[in-house]
C-alpha positions as a Python dict, from the first residue, in 0.01 Angstrom:
ca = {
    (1, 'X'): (0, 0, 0),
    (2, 'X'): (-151, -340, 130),
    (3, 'X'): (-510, -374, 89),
    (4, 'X'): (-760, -314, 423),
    (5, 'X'): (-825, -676, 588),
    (6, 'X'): (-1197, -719, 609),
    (7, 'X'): (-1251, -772, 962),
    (8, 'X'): (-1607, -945, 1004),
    (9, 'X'): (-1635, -1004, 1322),
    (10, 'X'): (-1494, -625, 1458),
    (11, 'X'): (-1791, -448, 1203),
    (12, 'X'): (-2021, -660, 1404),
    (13, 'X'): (-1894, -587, 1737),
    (14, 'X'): (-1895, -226, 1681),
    (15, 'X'): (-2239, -184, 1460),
    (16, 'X'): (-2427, -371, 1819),
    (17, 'X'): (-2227, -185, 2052),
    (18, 'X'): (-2283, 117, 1839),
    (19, 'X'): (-2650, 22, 1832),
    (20, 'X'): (-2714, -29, 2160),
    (21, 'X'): (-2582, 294, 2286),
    (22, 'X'): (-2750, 478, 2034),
    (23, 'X'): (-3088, 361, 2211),
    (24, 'X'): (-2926, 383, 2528),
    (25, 'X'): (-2989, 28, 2613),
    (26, 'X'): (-2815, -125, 2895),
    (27, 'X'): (-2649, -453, 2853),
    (28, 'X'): (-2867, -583, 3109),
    (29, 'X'): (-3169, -493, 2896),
    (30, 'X'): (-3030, -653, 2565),
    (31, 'X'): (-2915, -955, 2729),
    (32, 'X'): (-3296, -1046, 2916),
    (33, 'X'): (-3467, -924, 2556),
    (34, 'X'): (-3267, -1186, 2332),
    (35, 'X'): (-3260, -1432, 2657),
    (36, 'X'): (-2863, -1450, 2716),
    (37, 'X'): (-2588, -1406, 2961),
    (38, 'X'): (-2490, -1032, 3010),
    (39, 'X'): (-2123, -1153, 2918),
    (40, 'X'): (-2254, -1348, 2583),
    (41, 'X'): (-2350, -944, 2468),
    (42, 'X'): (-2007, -810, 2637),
    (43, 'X'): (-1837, -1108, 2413),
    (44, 'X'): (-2020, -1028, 2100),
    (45, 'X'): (-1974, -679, 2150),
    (46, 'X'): (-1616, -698, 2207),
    (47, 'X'): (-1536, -896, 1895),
    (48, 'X'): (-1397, -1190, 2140),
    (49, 'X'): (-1692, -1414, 2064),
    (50, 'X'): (-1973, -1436, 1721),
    (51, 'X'): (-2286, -1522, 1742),
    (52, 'X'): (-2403, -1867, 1569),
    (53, 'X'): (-2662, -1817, 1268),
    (54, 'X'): (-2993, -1862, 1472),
    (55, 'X'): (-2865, -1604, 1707),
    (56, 'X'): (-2742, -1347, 1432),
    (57, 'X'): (-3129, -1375, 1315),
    (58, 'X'): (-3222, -1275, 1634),
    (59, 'X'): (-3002, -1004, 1640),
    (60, 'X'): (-3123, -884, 1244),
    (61, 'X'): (-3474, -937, 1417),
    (62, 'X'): (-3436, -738, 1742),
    (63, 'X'): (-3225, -445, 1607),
    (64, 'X'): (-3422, -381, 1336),
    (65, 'X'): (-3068, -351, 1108),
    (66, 'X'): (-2992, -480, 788),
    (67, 'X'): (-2715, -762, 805),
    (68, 'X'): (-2537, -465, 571),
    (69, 'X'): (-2519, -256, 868),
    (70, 'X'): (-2434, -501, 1102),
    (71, 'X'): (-2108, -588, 892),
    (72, 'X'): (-2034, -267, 674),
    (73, 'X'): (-1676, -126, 815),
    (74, 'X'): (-1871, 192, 752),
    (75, 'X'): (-2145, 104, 1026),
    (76, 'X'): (-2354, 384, 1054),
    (77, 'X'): (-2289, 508, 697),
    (78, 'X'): (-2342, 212, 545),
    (79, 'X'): (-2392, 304, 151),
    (80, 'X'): (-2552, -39, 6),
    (81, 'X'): (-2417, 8, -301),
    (82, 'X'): (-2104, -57, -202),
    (83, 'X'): (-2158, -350, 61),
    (84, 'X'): (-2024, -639, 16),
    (85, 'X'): (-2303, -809, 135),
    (86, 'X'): (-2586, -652, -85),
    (87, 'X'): (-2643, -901, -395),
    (88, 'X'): (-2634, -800, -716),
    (89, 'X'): (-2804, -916, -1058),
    (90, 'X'): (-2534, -1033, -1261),
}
């Protein structure tokens, strides 16, 4: 069995689209709060576009979500121990 293809950019899309319906937040609303174009949000949350580093801090900042639940595949049961983005002493 092939190992599961980490797909960045899809975790992301679906942990802010997730997000945002989960506060029942209209695109409209997300796009004036972080000052950008409703289809820069429809983009991002599509997994057709990702966001530059400055904006993913905005994002972290906004949300109020860890960068490990932004990009977990397990999105909203995101165990940190096993993130791949969580550093660990070695």
């Amino acid at each position: 069995m092939p190992a599961r293809r980490f797909d960045l950019r899809a975790n992301f899309a679906r942990a802010l689209k997730l997000w945002r319906k989960r506060h029942d937040l209209p695109l409209k609303k997300v796009a004036a709060d972080l000052g950008f174009a409703i289809s820069t949000i429809q983009a991002w949350e599509s997994g057709k576009r990702f966001p530059n580093r400055d904006n993913l801090e905005l994002i972290i900042h906004y949300t109020g979500l860890a960068p490990c639940q932004l990009f977990c595949e397990r999105n909203d049961h995101c165990v940190p121990a096993q993130c791949v983005f969580v550093v660990r002493p070695t």
